[in-house]
N, C-alpha and C positions, 0 to 999 in steps of 0.2 A: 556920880554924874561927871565927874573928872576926868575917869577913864574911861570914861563912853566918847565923852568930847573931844580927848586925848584920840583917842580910835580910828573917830571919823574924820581928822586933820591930818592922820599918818595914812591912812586909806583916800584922801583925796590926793594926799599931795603922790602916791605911787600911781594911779591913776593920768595923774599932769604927765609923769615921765611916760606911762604905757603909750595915751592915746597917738601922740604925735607919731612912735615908731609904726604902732597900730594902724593908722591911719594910711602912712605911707603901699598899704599892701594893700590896698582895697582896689579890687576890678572892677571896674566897671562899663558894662557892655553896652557898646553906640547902638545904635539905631541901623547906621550902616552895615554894621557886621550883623546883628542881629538876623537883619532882611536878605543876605548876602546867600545868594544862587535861589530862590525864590521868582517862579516864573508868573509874568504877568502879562506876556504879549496877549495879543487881540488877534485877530481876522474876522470882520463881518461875514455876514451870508447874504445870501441871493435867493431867498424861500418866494414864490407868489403867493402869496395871502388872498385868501377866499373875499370876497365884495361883499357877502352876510355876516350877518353875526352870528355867536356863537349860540346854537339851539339846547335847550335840557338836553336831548340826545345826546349833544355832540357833549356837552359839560358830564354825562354820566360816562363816555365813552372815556374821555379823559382820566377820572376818577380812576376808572375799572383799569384802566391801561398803565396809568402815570405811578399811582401809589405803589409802594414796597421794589417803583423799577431800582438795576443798578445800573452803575455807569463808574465813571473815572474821569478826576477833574484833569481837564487843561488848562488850568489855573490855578494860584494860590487864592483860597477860598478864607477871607477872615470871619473869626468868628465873635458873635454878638452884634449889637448895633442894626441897622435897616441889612447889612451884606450888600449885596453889588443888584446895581439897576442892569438890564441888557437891553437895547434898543429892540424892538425887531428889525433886524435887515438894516441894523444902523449899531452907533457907538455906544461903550459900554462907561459906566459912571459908578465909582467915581475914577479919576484917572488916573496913572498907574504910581506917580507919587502918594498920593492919596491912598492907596490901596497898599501901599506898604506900610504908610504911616498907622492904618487901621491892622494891620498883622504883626506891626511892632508893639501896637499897644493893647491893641485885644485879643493876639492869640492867633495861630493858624489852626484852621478847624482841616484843610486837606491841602496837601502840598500837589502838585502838578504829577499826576501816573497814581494819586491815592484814591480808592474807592469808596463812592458814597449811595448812599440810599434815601429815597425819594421818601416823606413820608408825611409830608402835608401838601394839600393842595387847597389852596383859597381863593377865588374868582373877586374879582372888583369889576368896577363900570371897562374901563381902559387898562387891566392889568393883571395878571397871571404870577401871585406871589408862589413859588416852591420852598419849603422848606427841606431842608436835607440833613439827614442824621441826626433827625429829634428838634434840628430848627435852635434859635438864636436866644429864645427865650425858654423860661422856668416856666412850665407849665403849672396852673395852680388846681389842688384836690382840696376838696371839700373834708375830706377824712384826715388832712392832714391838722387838725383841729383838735379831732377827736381824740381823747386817752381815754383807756380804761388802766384804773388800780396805777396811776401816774405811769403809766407806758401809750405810748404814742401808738394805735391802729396800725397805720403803714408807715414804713422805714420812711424816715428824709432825703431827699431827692438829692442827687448828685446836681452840680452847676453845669448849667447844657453848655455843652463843645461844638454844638451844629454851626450850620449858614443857611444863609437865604439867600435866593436869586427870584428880582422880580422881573420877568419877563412885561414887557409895555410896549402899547399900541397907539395909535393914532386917537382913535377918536372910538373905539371901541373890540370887543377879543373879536376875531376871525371867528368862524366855523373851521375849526384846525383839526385833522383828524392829528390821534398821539406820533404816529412818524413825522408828522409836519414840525411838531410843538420838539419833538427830539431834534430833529435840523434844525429851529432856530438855534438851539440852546448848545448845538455843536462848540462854538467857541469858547464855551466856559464847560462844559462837560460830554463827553463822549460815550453813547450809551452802543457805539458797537461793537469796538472791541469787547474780547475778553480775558482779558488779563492788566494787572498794571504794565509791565515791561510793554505791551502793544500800548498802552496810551501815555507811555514815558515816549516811547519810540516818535510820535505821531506829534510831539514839542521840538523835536532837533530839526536843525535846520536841514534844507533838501539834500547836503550829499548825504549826512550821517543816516539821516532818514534811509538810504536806500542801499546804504553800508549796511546797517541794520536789518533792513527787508532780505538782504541778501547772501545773511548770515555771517558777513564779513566783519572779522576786528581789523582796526587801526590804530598805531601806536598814537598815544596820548588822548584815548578813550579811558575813561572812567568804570566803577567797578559797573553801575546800575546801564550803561552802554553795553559794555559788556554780557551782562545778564541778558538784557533785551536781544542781543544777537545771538548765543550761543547757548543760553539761558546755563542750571548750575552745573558746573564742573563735576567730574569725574574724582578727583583728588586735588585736596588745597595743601601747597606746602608752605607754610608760615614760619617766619621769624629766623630766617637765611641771611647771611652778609655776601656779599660780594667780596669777592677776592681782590678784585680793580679797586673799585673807588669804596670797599667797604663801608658801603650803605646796605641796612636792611632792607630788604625785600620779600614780598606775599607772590608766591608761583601758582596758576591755576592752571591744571594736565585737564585738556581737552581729549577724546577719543582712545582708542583702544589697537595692539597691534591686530592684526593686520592691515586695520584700517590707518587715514592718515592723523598725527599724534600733532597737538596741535599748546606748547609752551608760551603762556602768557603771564609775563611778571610786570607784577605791580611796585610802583617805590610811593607810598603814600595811599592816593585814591585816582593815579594814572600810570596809564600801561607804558613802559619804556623799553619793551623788547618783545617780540614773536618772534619763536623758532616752529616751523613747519617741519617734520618731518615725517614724509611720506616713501612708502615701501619702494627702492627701489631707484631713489635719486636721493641728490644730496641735500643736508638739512638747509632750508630757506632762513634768514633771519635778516627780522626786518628793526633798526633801531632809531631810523629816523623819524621825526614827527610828520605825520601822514593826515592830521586834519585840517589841511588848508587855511592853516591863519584862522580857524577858530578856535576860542577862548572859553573853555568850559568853565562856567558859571563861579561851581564851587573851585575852583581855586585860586579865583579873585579874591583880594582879601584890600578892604579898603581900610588904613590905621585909623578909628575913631577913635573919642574918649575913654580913656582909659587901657588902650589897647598899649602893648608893649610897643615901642618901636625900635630901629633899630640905634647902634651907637654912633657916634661920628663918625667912626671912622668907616661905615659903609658894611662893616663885615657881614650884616643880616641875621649876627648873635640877639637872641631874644632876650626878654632878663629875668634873673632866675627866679624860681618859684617861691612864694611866701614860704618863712620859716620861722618856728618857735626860738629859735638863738638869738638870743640879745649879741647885741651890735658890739661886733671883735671879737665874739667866741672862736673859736678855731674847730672847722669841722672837719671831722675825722675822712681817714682815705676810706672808697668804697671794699669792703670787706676787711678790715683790718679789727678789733674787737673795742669794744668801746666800755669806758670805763662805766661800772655800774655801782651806784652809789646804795651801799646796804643802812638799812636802819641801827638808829646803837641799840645795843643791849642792854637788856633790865636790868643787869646785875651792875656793869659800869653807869648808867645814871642813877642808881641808889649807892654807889660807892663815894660819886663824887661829892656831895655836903660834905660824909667825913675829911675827906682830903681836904677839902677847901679848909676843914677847920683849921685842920693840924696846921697846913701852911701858916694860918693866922698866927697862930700862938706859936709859931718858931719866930 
């Protein structure tokens, strides 16, 4: 019992020394960075709403039209909890603080240009609940109950990832035929397009939008801008320095000769140089920033809790990554060979008693 007690007072007290250095390395991620490039604008509609109410008809129509449709969110969609209320032809709730606060704490079930599918539909007096992609909640089975020989009928359900959007009305649903009920819903999903890049494209603001439409890049567009105008590359050249400022760089070769050849390099996740080169005149390059004083989402980076910052003296050095070396090791240069500690040998730890004796008795 001595040296059990002995044990756990040498094992606590190395513990008092770990945690503090331990501790000092713990990240942890704000709120702010979490939610950081996560799109939540709004734009109401303008739909005329039918003076009837909604008849079985038009409720089967819905059914037969609405389920299994897809689309693509214009919105970050969270997931669990009630999801997002939409006015018709009015404001959406809850508001966009709020809507981050719920995708910071419950999960993003579809980020803005991600694809979702319709696959519940539920009527109320005054409102039109959609579930999307299996919906917010754990559906519950009767068989999940049942075993036979202690095995369980049917597997256990994965924790749903869906959303809900409750579509709500004045004082009772419209006679909506499904195109109508799709224009409301425009502002939180888009069921015309066909592709993400179209329903990423269809969240930038009006020039990028028409940069886009127009198959045009612009330096300090991003890779998924990129994608959406020119869609994938012909050849990606990765993991290049520059000779100038010796920064890495990602190159993506647009078109083929004889057509015009089209060099777009990335430093990070934005484009800092086009060279055009077309048959026949000289190569174009373009290195200055071409979005008009806008500010692409993701490379806002707001310092929250726990986020590195930078040092006094401004230089925008980050700080370096947790490491198993106890404090004042000396870490080896990179590629140099590092010392490798071998276990001892059976034959010298059975030698050592007798030496210790000998020593004694001299």
């Amino acid at each position: 019992m001595a040296s059990r007690a002995q044990y756990w007072v040498v094992a606590a007290s190395l513990a008092a020394l770990w945690l503090p250095a331990a501790r000092g390395q713990v990240f942890v991620v704000g709120k702010n960075t979490a939610t950081d490039g996560l799109v939540t604008q709004f734009h109401p509609t303008r739909v005329q709403l039918p003076s009837q109410p909604l008849t079985e008809r038009g409720r089967r129509d819905l059914l037969r039209m609405l389920e299994a449709e897809q689309g693509f969110a214009h919105t970050a969609l969270p997931m669990g909890g009630q999801g997002l209320t939409l006015q018709a032809n009015g404001t959406l709730s809850p508001d966009p603080d709020a809507i981050r606060d719920a995708l910071y704490k419950k999960g993003v079930s579809a980020q803005a240009g991600d694809r979702v599918v319709v696959t519940n539909l539920h009527f109320e007096k005054d409102r039109l609940i959609i579930d999307l992609d299996g919906g917010p909640f754990k559906k519950h089975r009767w068989l999940s109950h049942v075993q036979f020989n202690d095995n369980n009928v049917v597997a256990p359900e994965d924790q749903p990832t869906g959303s809900r959007i409750t579509l709500a009305f004045e004082k009772f649903i419209p006679d909506l035929t499904p195109a109508e009920v799709k224009s409301l819903l425009e502002p939180v999903i888009d069921f015309g397009v066909k592709t993400s890049e179209e329903a990423y494209a269809n969240t930038l603001p009006e020039p990028l939008k028409l940069a886009v439409a127009d198959h045009r890049i612009l330096v300090g567009m991003n890779h998924r801008m990129v994608l959406a105008a020119l869609g994938q590359p012909v050849m990606k050249v990765r993991e290049k320095i520059d000779d100038a400022s010796g920064n890495k760089y990602e190159e993506w070769i647009y078109g083929r000769t004889p057509q015009t050849i089209r060099f777009v390099r990335f430093v990070g996740d934005r484009v800092v140089m086009i060279k055009i080169a077309e048959l026949g005149k000289p190569i174009e390059v373009h290195d200055k920033d071409e979005m008009a004083g806008y500010i692409n989402p993701d490379a806002v980076r707001t310092v929250a809790l726990g986020d590195a910052k930078p040092d006094e003296e401004g230089s925008g050095k980050q700080a370096p990554p947790p490491s198993l070396r106890r404090e004042g090791e000396q870490q080896t240069a990179p590629g140099s060979p590092s010392l490798v500690q071998l276990p001892p040998d059976k034959k010298d730890q059975q030698d050592k008693p007798e030496q210790q004796l000998q020593s004694n008795l001299r």
